[in-house]
TORGUFI-397597 format. One line per 8 residues: for each residue x, y negated, z of C-alpha. Coordinates in steps of 0.2 Angstrom, whole numbers, plus 2048, in hexadecimal, padded with zeros to 3 digits. Example, Ala and Ser with C-alpha at 12.3 -4.5 7.8 and 13.67 -1.06 7.14 Angstrom:
# residues 2
83E 816 827 ~ 844 805 824
# end
This chain:
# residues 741
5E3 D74 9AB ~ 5EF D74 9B9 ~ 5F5 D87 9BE ~ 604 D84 9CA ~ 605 D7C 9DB ~ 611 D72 9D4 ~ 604 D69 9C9 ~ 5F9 D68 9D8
604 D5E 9E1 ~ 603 D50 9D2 ~ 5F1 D4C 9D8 ~ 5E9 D40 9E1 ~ 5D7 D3F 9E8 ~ 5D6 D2D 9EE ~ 5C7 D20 9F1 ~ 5C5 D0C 9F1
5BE D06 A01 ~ 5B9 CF3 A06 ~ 5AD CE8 A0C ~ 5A0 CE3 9FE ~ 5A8 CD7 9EF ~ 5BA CDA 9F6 ~ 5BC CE1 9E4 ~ 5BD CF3 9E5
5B6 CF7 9D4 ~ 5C0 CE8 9CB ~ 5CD CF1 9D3 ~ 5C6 D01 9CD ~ 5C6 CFC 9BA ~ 5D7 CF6 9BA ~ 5DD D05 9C0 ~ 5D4 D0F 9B0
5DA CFF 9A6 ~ 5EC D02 9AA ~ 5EB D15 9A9 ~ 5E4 D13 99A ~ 5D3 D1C 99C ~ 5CA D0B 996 ~ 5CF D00 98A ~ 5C6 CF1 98E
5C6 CE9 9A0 ~ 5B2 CE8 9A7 ~ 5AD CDC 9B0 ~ 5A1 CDE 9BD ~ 59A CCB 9BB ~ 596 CD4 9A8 ~ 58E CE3 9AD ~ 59B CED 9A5
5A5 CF6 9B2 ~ 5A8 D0A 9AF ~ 5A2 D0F 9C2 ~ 593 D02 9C4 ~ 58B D0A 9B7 ~ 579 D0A 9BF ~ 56E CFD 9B8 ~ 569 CF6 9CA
57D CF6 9CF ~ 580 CED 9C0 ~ 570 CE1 9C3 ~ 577 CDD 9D3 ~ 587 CDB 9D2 ~ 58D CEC 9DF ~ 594 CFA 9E0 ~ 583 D05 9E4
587 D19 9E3 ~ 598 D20 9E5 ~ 5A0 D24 9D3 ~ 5AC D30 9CF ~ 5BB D2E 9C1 ~ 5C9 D34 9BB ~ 5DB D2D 9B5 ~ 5ED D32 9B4
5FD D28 9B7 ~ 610 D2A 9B9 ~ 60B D3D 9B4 ~ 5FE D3F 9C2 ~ 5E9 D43 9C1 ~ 5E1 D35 9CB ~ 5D0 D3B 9D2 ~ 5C8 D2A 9D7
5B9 D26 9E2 ~ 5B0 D14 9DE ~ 5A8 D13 9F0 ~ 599 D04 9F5 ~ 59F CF6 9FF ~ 58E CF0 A07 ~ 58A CF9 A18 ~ 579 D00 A13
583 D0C A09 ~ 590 D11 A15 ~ 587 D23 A13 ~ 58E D23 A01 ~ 5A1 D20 A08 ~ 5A0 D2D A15 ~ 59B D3B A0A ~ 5A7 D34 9FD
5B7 D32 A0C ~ 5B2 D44 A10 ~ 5B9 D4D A01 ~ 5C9 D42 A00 ~ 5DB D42 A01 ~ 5DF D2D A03 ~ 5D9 D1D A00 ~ 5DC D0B 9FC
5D5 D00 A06 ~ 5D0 CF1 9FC ~ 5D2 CDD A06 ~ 5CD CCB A00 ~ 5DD CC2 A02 ~ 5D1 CB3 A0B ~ 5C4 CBC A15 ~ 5D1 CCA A1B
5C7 CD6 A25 ~ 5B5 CD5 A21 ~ 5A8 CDF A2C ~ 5A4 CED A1E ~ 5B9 CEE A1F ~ 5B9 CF2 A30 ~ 5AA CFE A2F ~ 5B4 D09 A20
5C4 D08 A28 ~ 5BC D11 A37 ~ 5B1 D1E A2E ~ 5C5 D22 A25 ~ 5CE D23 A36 ~ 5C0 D32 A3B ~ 5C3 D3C A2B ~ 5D6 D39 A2E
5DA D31 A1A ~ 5E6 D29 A18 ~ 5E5 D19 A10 ~ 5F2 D0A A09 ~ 5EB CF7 A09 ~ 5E8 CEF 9F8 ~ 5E4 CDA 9FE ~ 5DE CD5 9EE
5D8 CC4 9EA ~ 5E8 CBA 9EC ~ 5E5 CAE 9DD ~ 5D5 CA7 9E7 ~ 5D6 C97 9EF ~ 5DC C99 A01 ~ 5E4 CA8 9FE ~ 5EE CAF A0A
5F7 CC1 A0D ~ 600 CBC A1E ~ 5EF CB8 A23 ~ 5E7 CC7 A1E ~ 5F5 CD1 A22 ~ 5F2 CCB A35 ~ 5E0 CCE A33 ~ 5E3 CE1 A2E
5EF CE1 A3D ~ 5E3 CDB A49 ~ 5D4 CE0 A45 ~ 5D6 CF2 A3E ~ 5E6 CF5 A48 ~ 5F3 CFF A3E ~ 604 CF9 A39 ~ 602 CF1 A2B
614 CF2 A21 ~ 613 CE5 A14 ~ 61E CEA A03 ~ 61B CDD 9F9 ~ 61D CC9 9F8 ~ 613 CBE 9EC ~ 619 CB2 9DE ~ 60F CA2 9E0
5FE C9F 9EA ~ 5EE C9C 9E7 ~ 5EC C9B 9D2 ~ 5FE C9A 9D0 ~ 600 CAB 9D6 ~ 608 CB5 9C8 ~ 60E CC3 9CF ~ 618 CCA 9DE
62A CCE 9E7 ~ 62C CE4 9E9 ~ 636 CE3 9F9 ~ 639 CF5 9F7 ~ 644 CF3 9E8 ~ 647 CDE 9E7 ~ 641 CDC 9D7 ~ 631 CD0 9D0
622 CD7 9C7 ~ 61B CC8 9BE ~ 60B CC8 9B2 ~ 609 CBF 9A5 ~ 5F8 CB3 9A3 ~ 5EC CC0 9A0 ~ 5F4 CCD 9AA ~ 5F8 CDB 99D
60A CDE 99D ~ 615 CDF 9A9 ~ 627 CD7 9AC ~ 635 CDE 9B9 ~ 642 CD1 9BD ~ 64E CCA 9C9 ~ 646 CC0 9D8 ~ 641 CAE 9D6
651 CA5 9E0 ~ 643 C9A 9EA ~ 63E CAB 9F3 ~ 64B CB5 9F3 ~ 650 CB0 A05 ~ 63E CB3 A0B ~ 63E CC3 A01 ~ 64D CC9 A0C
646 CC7 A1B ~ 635 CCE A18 ~ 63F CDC A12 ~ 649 CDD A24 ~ 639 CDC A2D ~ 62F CEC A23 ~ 63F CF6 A26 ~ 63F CEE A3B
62C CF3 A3A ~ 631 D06 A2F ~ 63D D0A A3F ~ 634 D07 A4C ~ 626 D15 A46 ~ 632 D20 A3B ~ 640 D2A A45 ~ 64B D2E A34
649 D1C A2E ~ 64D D15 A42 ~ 65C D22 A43 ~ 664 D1C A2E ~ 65F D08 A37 ~ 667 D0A A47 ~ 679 D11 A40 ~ 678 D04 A32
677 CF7 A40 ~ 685 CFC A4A ~ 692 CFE A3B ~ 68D CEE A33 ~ 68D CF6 A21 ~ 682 CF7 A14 ~ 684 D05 A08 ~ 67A D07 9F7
66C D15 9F7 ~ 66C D24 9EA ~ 663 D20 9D7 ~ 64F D20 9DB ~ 642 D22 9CD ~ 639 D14 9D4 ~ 633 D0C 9E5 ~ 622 D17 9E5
62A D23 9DB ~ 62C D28 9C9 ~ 624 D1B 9C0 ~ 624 D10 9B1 ~ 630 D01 9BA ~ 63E D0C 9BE ~ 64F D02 9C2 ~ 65F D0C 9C9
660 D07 9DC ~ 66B CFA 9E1 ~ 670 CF0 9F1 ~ 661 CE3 9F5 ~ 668 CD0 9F9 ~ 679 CD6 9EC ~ 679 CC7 9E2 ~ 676 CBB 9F3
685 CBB 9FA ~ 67D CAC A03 ~ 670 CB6 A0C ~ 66F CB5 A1F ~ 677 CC6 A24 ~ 669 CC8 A31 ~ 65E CCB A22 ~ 668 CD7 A18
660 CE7 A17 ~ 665 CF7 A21 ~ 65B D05 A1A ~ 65C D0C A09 ~ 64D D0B 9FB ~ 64C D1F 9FB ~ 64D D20 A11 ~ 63E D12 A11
633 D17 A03 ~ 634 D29 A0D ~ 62E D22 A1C ~ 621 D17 A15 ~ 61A D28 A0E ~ 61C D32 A1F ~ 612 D23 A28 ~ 606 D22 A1C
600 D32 A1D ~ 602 D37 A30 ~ 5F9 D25 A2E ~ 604 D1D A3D ~ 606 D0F A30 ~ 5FE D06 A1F ~ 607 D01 A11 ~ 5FF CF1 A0A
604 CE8 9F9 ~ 5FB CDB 9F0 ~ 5F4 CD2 9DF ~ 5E3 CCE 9D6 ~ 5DB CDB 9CE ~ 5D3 CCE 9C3 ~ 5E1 CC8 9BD ~ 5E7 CD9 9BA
5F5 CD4 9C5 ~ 5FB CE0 9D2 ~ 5F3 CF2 9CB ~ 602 CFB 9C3 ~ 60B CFA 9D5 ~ 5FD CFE 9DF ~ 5FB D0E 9D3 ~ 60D D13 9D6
60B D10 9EA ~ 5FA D1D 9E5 ~ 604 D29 9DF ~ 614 D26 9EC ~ 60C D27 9FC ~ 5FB D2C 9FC ~ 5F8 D41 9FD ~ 5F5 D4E 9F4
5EC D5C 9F6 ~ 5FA D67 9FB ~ 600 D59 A08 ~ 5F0 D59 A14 ~ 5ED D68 A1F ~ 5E1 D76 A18 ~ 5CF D74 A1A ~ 5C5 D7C A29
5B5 D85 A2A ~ 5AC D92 A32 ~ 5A0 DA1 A2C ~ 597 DAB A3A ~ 59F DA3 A47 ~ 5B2 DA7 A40 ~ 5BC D99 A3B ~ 5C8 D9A A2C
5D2 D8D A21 ~ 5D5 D8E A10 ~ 5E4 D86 A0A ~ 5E5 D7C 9F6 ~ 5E8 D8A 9ED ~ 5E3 D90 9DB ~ 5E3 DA0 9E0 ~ 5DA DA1 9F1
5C7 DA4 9F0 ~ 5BE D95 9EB ~ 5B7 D89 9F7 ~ 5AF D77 9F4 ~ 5A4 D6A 9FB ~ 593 D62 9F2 ~ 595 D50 9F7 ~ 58A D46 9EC
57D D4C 9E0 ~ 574 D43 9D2 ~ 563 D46 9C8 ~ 567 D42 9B6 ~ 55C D42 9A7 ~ 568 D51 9A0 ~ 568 D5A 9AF ~ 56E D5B 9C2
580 D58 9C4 ~ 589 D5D 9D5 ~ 598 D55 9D9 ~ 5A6 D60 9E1 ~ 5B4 D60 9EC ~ 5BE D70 9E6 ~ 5C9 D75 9F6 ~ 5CE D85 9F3
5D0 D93 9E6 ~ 5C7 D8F 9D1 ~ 5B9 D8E 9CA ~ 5B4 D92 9B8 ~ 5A3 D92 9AD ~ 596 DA0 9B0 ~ 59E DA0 9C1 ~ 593 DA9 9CF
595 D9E 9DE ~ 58B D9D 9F0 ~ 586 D90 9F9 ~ 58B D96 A0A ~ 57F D8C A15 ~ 56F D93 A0C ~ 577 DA5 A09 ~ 573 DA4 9F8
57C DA5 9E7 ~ 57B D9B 9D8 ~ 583 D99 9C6 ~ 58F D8C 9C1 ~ 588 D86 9AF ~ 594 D78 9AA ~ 5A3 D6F 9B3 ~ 5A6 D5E 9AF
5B6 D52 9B1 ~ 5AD D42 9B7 ~ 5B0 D30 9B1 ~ 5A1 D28 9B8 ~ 591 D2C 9AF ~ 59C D33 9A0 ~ 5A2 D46 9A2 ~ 5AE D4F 99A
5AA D63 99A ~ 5BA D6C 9A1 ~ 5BC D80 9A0 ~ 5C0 D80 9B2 ~ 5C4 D77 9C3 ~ 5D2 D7C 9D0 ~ 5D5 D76 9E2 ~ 5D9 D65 9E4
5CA D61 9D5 ~ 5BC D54 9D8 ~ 5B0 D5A 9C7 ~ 59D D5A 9C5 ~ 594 D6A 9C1 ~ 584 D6D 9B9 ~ 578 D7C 9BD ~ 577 D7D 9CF
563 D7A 9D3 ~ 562 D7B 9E6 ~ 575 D74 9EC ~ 574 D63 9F7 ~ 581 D58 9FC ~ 58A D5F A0D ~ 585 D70 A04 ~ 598 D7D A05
59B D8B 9F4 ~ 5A6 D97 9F4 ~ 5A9 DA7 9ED ~ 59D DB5 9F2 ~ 5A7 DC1 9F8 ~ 5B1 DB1 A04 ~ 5A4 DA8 A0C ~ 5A7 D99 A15
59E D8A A1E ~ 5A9 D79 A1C ~ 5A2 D6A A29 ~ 597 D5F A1D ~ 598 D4C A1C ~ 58E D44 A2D ~ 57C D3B A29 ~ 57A D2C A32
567 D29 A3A ~ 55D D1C A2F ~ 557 D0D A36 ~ 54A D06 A2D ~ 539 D0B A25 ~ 52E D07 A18 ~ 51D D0D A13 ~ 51D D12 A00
50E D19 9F6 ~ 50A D18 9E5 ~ 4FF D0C 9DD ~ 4F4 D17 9D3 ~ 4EC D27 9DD ~ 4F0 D32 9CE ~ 504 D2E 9D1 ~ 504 D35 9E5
50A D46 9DF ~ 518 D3D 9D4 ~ 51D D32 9E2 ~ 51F D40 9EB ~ 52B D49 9DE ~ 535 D3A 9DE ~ 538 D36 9F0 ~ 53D D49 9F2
549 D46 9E1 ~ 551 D36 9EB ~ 552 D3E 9FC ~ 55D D4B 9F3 ~ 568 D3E 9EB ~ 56B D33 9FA ~ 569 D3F A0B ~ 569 D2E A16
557 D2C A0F ~ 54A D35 A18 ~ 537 D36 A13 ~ 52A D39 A20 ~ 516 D39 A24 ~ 514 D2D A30 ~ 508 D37 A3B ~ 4FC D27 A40
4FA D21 A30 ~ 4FD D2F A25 ~ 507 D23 A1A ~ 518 D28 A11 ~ 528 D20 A19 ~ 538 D1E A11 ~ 546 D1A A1E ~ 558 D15 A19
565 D0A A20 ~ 561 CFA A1C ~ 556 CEF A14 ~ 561 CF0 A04 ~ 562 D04 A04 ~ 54F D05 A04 ~ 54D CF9 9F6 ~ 55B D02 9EA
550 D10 9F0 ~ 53F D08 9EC ~ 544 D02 9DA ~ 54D D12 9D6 ~ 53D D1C 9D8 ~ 536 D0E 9CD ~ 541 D0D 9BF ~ 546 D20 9BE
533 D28 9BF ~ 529 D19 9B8 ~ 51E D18 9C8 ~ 517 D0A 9CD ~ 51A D09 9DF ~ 514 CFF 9EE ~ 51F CFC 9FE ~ 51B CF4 A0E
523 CE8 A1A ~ 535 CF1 A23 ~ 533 CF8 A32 ~ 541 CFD A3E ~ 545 D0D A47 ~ 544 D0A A59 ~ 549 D16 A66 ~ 545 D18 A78
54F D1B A89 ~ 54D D1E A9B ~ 550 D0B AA5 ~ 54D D15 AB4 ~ 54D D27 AB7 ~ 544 D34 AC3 ~ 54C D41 AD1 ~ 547 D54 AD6
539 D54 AC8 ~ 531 D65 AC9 ~ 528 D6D ABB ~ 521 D7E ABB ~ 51B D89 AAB ~ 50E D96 AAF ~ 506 DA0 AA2 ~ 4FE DAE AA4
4F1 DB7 A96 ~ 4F2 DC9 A96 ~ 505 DD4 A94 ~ 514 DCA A96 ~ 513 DB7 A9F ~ 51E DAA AA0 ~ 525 DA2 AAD ~ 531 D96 AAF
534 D88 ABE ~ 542 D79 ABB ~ 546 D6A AC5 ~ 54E D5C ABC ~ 559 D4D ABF ~ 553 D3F AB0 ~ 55F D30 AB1 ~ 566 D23 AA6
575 D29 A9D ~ 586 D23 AA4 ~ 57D D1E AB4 ~ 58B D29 ABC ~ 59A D32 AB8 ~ 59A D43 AAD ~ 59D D52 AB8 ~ 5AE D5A AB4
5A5 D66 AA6 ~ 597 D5E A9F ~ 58E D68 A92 ~ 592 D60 A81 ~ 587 D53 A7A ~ 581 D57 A6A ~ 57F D45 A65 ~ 56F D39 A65
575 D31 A76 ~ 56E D42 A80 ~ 57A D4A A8F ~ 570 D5C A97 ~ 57A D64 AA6 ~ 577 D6F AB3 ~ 57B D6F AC4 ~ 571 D80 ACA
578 D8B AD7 ~ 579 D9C ADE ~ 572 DA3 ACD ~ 55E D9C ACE ~ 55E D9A ABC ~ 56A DA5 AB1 ~ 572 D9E AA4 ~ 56A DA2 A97
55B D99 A9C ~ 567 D89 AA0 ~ 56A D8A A8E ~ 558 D8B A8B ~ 551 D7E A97 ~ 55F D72 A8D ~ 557 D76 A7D ~ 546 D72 A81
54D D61 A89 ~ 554 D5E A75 ~ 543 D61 A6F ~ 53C D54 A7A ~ 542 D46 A74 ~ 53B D46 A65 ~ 52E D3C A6A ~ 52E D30 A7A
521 D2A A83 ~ 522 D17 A7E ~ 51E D18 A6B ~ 522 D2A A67 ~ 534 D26 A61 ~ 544 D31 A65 ~ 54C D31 A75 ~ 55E D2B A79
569 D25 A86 ~ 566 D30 A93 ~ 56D D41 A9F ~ 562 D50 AA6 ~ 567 D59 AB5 ~ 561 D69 AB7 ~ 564 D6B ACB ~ 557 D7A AD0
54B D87 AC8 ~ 544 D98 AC9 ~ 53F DA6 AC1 ~ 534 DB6 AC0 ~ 53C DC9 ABE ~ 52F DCC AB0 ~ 529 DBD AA8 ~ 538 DB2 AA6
540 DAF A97 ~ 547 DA2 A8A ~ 53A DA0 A82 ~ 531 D9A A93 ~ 53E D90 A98 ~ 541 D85 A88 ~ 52E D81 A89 ~ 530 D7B A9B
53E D71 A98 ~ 535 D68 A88 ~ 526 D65 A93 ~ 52F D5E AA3 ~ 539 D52 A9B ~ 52B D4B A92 ~ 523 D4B AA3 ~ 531 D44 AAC
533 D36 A9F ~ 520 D31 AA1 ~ 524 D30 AB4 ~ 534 D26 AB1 ~ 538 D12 AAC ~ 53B D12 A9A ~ 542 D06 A8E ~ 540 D02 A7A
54E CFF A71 ~ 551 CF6 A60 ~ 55F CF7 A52 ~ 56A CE9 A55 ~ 576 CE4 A46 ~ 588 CDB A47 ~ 586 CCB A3B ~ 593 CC1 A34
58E CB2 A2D ~ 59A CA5 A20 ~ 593 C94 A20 ~ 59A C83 A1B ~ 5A0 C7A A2C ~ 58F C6F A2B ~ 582 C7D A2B ~ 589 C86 A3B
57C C7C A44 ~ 56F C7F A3C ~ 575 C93 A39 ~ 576 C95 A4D ~ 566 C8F A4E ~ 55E C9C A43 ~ 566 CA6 A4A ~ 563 CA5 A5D
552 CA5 A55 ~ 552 CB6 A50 ~ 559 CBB A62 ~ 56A CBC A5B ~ 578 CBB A6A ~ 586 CB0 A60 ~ 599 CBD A64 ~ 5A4 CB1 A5D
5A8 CA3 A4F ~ 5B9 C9F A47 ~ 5BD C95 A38 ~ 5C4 C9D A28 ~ 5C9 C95 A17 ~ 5BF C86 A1B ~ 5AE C8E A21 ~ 5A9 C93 A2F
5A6 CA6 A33 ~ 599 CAA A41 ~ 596 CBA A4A ~ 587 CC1 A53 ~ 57D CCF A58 ~ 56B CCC A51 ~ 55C CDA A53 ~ 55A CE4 A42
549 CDE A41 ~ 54D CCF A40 ~ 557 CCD A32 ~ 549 CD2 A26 ~ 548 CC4 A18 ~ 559 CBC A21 ~ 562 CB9 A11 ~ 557 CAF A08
555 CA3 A17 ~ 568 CA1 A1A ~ 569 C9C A07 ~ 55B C90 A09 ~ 563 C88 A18 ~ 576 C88 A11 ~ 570 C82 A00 ~ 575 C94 9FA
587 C90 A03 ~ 584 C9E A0F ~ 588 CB1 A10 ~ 584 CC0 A1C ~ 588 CD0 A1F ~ 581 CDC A2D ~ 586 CED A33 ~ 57C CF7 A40
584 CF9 A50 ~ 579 D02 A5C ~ 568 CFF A65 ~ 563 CF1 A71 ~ 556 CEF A7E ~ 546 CE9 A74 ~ 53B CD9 A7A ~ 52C CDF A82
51D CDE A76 ~ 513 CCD A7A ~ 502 CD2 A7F ~ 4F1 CCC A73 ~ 4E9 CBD A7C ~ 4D7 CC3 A81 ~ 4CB CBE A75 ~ 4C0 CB0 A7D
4B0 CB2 A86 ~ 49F CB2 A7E ~ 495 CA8 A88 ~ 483 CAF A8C ~ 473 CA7 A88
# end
């Protein structure tokens, strides 16, 4: 084990992001292949893959539940994060991007950006990860890395700074051009080896000035490289760099440096490099991660073509845990930060957990200090203390037990019986509160109950079991109908869910039709509503009088200092004067305003998109108090609502949609169908890709009617982007007079 921060500086805690079948876990598996972990490539097509080991991942093709691994290369520990690429799983990849240093962000060299791309590379821009670009894919037919380069570029908006040039297209692509170091990396047929060599003549010219353009583009964001750049442009020379162990590093293809373009005395001298191999590869690190820029190289993982570079870039230019600032949290309203030391008190964050059938394993995120067996730890948001049993070196579901973990480790530990993912330990005697992964709102239901009477109380058990798996799950009564509803993300979520519950627990399980989780908000608000709460009934009374604003929000500007919003679409000021009602009760009357929107007076569901103004109120010299006040806020906003014009809102879902040219017709009729607003159409790679923002209801049952009217040729993907005005409900036709005899 490591005990040196030198050691700790030779790790890396990176994930693999993309949009669903960009090939993250091929990618994955090659990466264990070439660090020799495995020693067989699986296939995902096979069911054989390392980190889809669930039997419904492997039945369908996906990349379910985020899996842990574990590798070395070039002298470093890889600590590696299989993430799921469809959006009904996006909950998976912010608990995972929460606990690490970097990623590789993972492209189809002929779809570029895909939505679920997009969706990642935002939810890594808020947890600050930096990431480098792996466009995968490039031996497909109409591959293209200028064209997914641009994509990245445009759509995702970092400077992409390309490193690498391919050897061939499409299925004659056999390897690739390192601009860094002007060499080729070619591999042979099926991509075991590979060979370092001169640059193919045909692309040595290209190779040049794609070589000029990263070091234009490393300049212009880098002040060391733009100062080395500029003085090698006013003195026209060109002078060799220092002996580098490698472009990315110490690593197996090591070469001694020499002048690139050398042997091309041919060359146009506008194309001749002007900053040196060690000067660039620095600044390529520094962009990387301030993340004012993205390294992106290229290759097929399935062709095993590409991997042992993009390990090297891995190691090169991705963090460790000594590179990215200490972490930050708060105990009894102090804040402290606990830098990656083996000898600080231990601190680490619960970011998945998982009911096995040997036990409960909790996967950790060591930050600070070590942790050994028999270990005493407390779980600082419950106040309460637990025993470390075993810790576990991970490898998907296979563990190695390890004697200790030190910061900078992801591990699994069994014997914690209460700890949930978002859940902080620490050392008893250092306690410490780190900010847990967010939980996005679900937004559909179904209604679950158990086929046989006798299995309620095991459904029950189960349910509680998944909800503490997956936190994006939530189980509820629904009060009307006293049936059990499961809501999750999507349609896809809940079914994993559904089947789960089936083939873990042996119940036998029936689920109703989805159902969407609407939301309501005020069309038109009310003014100088006056509520007052009296009650008197023996000793002390309350009393509390409030006059409130209730309008849409953003139907006017913020004042100066607003209060902040606490999220769910809510804004709460106050605009009181002369001292009416004292803070404290402000504080109060904004409280019970929070508890009122639980339930609207549409349909009963949560309240959003609107701002209270407190403007007047008074109070009694006796029988005033908080308490008083947060039950007259609750009850006048719930008032004020009923007197105001309200609004239901749906889910509404950004869908792309890949046809062949002759079905757009008939997709666009479908879709306007479904009330789908059509955003745009563009034609890629020969089919033609249509966006549009479609009701989330409507796309129940969706993709098995796009394959029956593509002839299977059609695909989909949907990600929620926020709520919509729903249609008003079409009222029942009267039932028909009975005449009288």
């Amino acid at each position: 084990m490591r005990t040196n921060l030198h050691a700790l500086a030779a790790v890396r805690n990176l994930g693999i992001l993309a949009h669903v079948d960009a090939g993250k876990t091929t990618v994955t598996e090659r990466i264990l292949y070439a660090t020799g972990t495995t020693h067989k490539r699986g296939e995902v097509h096979d069911g054989t893959t390392v980190t889809d080991f669930d039997p419904q991942e492997r039945d369908r093709g996906i990349t379910i539940f985020a899996a842990a691994v574990s590798c070395a290369w070039d002298g470093h520990r890889i600590n590696l994060i299989d993430t799921p690429g469809h959006v009904d799983f996006a909950d998976e990849v912010e608990r995972s991007l929460r606990v690490l240093d970097g990623a590789v962000a993972v492209f189809d060299a002929v779809a570029g950006v895909e939505p679920q791309s997009e969706s990642v590379w935002r939810q890594a821009d808020r947890h600050g990860v930096p990431r480098i670009a792996f466009v995968n894919k490039l031996d497909r037919a109409g591959a293209d890395l200028d064209t997914a380069v641009a994509s990245i570029r445009d759509r995702l908006h970092p400077a992409p700074l390309v490193v690498q040039l391919p050897i061939g297209r499409e299925d004659r692509f056999t390897g690739v051009v390192d601009l860094l170091r002007m060499r080729a990396l070619t591999w042979d047929e099926n991509g075991g080896t590979v060979h370092e060599g001169p640059v193919p003549d045909d692309l040595r010219e290209e190779a040049l000035r794609r070589r000029r353009l990263l070091e234009e583009a490393v300049a212009e964001l880098h002040p060391g490289a733009l100062e080395e750049f500029c003085e090698r442009s006013a003195d026209g020379t060109r002078t060799p760099g220092p002996h580098a162990s490698g472009p990315y590093g110490p690593g197996p293809h090591t070469a001694d440096t020499h002048t690139p373009g050398a042997h091309t005395p041919h060359a146009d001298p506008a194309n001749l490099p002007r900053l040196d191999t060690r000067t660039l590869v620095g600044a390529l690190r520094d962009l990387t991660r301030c993340g004012d820029g993205v390294v992106v190289l290229c290759g097929s993982a399935y062709r095993n073509r590409g991997i042992e570079p993009l390990l090297d870039a891995v190691v090169a230019y991705l963090p460790s845990p000594l590179d990215v600032p200490a972490v930050r949290g708060t105990y009894e309203g102090t804040e402290q930060e606990r830098a990656a030391d083996p000898h600080a008190p231990f601190a680490a964050l619960a970011f998945k957990v998982n009911a096995t059938p040997t036990g409960r394993l909790t996967y950790l995120r060591v930050y600070s200090g070590t942790i050994g067996k028999g270990d005493m730890v407390m779980d600082a948001g419950a106040r309460r203390t637990e025993r470390i049993g075993r810790i576990l070196q991970v490898r998907a579901d296979r563990h190695a037990q390890v004697d200790r973990a030190l910061a900078g480790d992801i591990v699994a530990v069994v014997g914690l019986k209460s700890t949930r993912a978002g859940s902080t330990l620490c050392a008893p005697d250092a306690p410490l509160v780190l900010e847990p992964p967010g939980v996005a709102d679900p937004v559909v239901s179904v209604a679950v109950e158990a086929r046989r009477s006798v299995d309620t109380d095991r459904l029950a058990r189960a349910l509680a079991r998944l909800v503490e798996e997956d936190p994006s799950l939530v189980v509820r009564s629904d009060p009307e109908t006293g049936q059990t509803l499961l809501s999750g993300m999507g349609e896809l979520h809940l079914e994993v869910a559904v089947e789960k519950v089936r083939r873990d627990h042996g119940l036998e399980v029936a689920v109703g039709r989805p159902g969407v989780a609407h939301r309501e908000t005020v069309a038109r608000g009310v003014s100088g509503f006056v509520h007052r709460h009296v009650k008197q009934d023996g000793g002390a009374g309350q009393f509390a009088h409030v006059v409130l604003d209730v309008e849409p929000l953003g139907a006017q500007e913020p004042l100066e200092s607003p209060q902040p919003e606490s999220g769910g679409g809510f804004a709460f000021r106050s605009t009181v004067v002369g001292g009416r009602v004292p803070r404290e009760y402000v504080r109060a009357v904004e409280a019970g305003c929070r508890d009122a929107l639980a339930e609207g007076p549409l349909g009963g569901h949560p309240v959003t998109g609107l701002r209270v103004t407190l403007t007047d109120g008074a109070t009694h010299v006796k029988d005033s108090s908080e308490a008083a006040f947060r039950t007259a806020g609750r009850f006048a906003l719930r008032e004020a609502l009923r007197a105001s014009v309200m609004t239901l809102l749906e889910p509404v879902a950004e869908v792309t949609v890949t046809v062949p040219e002759d079905a757009v017709g008939t997709v666009l009729g479908d879709l306007a169908a479904r009330r789908g607003r059509i955003s745009g159409s563009a034609t890629r790679a020969g089919a033609a890709v249509v966006t549009a923002t479609v009701p989330l209801a409507e796309l129940f049952g969706y993709a098995t009617r796009l394959r029956s009217r593509t002839q299977g040729r059609g695909t989909f993907t949907a990600r929620p982007t926020g709520y919509a005005p729903a249609p008003a409900p079409v009222p029942e036709p009267a039932p028909a007079a009975t005449p009288v005899r």
